[in-house]
Structures are given as structure tokens and as C-alpha cells.
BAKE-26292 format. One record per residue (C-alpha): z, y, x; residue in one letter. Coordinates in pm, whole numbers, plus 50000, padded with zeros to 5 digits. Each point is the difference from the previous one (the first is absolute). Example, Ala and Ser with C-alpha at 12.3 -4.5 7.8 and 13.67 -1.06 7.14 Angstrom:
BEGIN
up,north,east,code
50780,49550,51230,A
49934,50344,50137,S
end
This chain:
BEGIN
up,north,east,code
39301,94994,17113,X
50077,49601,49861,X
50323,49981,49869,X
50113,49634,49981,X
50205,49821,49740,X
50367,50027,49943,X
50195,49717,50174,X
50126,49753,49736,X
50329,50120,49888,X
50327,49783,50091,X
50048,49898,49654,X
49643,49818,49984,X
50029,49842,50347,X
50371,49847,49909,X
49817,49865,49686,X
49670,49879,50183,X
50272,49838,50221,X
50183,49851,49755,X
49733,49867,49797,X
49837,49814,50354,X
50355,49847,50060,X
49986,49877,49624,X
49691,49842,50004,X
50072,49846,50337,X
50319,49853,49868,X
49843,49875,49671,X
49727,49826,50185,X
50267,49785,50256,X
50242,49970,49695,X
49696,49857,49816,X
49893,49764,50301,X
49662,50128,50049,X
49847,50263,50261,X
49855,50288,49836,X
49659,50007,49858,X
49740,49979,50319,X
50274,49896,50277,X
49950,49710,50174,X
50205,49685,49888,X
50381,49931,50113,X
50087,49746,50226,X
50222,49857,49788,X
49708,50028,49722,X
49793,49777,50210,X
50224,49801,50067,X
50077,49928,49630,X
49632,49929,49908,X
49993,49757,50274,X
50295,49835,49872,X
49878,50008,49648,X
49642,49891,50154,X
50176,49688,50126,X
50180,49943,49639,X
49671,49951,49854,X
49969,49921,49678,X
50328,49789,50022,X
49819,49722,49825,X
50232,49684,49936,X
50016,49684,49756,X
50405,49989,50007,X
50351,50205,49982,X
50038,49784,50361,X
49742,50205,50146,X
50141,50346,49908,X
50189,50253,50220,X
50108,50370,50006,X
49996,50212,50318,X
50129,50302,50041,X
49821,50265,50091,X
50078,50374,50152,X
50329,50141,50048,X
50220,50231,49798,X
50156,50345,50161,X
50363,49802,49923,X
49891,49623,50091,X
49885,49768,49806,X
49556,49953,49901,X
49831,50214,49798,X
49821,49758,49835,X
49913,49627,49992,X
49674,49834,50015,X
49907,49638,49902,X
49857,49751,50177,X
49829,49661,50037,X
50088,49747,50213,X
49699,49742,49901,X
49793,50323,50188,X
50196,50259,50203,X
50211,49881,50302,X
50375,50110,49945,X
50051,50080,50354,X
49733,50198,50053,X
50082,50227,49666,X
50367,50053,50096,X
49893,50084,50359,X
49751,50261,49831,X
50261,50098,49731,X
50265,50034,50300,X
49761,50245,50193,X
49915,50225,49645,X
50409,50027,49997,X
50053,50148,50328,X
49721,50231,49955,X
50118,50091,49629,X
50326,50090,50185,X
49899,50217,50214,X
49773,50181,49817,X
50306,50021,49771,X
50273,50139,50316,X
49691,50228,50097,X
49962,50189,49676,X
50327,49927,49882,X
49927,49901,49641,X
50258,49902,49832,X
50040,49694,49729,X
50186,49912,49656,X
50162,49744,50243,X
49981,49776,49701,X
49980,49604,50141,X
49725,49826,49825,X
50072,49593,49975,X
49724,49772,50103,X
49808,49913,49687,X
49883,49659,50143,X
49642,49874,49892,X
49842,49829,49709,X
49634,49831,49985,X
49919,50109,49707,X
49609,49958,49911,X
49884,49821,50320,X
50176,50370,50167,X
50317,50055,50154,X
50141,50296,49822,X
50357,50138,50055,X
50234,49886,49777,X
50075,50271,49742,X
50353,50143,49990,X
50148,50054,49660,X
49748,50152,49759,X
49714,50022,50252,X
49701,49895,50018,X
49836,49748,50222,X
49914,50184,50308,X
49807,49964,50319,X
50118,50228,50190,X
end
């Protein structure tokens, strides 16, 4: 007569549990989908945006901006992105920064993540090697992102 396995005790299905729910959490918190899951809407969304940003390329300061892009749990962007008028149409990037936003926030209301609620300033933008880099805030870098 077969005699079949033991069912897993409560103690290793509470941790089994526990460690999905982790790894889940780590991967939103993080701003990716796990390894093999298909891409975010608010992921494509960003790589569009950042698809129209280009290479920001620019010859003057004049030519600069900073957008920002995604949405904190509390308010406020997660980030900011530069950007080239001499190639990128303004409109069209705040229209596509506007529609990563809304999705950031409700992927943010849906999982309920939660933020540092920390407000960033606008950096502004620089051209800085025929680039448009963010401005760097005390004791950064130049960045371009």
C-alpha cells in the first residue's frame, strides 16, 4: 500500500507565505516586476517617455528642462528626468509624464506602498557636454536621470 508524503507543516507554509509576500513587495518597492513577468504599465510607459528624451542632446543652458516623472505614495515625483528642447517636444513629454503619474498612483493605492514622503525640489537642467544633464544638488554628481 503507497503511503504519501506528510502535508507541509503550518510552520513551513506561514514561512513559504511570508517569504512570497517579501519578494513580491521587494520587487514593487524596487520598481521592477519580478524576474520573467511581463513589463508594468507604468514601466512602459516610462521607457516610452525616456525613448522620447533621447539623448537630450543640446548646444545651450536655454535648451535645458527637467520633468518630473512618476509619483510618490505621499505626492510629489519620484524622480526627474532631463530633457531637450532643440529635440523632444515639451508637450508631448509632459502629456506622457502626466499619464506615467496616474498610473504610478494607482499602482501605488493598489498595493499600498508606502513612501519616505520626503519632497524632492526640481533640480532644473544643465547642458553640460553637448547633453542635458540634471543639475546636481549639493555634493552630487552630474546626473541624467
Amino acid at each position: 500500500m503507497p503511503t504519501s508524503a506528510p502535508p507541509p507543516s503550518r510552520r513551513s507554509a506561514h514561512w513559504a507565505a511570508l517569504l512570497g509576500l517579501t519578494l513580491a513587495l521587494m520587487a514593487g518597492a524596487c520598481g521592477s516586476a519580478p524576474v520573467g513577468s511581463p513589463a508594468t504599465d507604468s514601466q512602459r510607459q516610462l521607457k516610452a517617455l525616456e525613448a522620447e528624451i533621447g539623448e537630450a542632446r543640446c548646444s545651450s543652458d536655454a535648451q535645458c528642462h527637467s520633468l518630473g516623472v512618476g509619483a510618490k505614495p505621499c505626492g510629489g515625483p519620484e524622480g526627474y528626468r532631463a530633457w531637450s528642447s532643440q529635440h523632444s517636444d515639451g508637450k508631448k513629454l509632459r502629456s506622457l509624464a502626466d499619464r506615467h503619474a496616474a498610473t504610478r498612483r494607482a499602482e501605488n493605492e493598489a498595493s499600498g506602498l508606502m513612501s519616505n514622503c520626503a519632497v524632492e525640489a526640481d533640480p532644473g537642467a544643465r547642458c553640460l557636454a553637448g547633453r542635458c544633464v540634471l543639475r546636481p544638488r549639493s555634493g552630487d554628481a552630474p546626473s541624467t536621470v
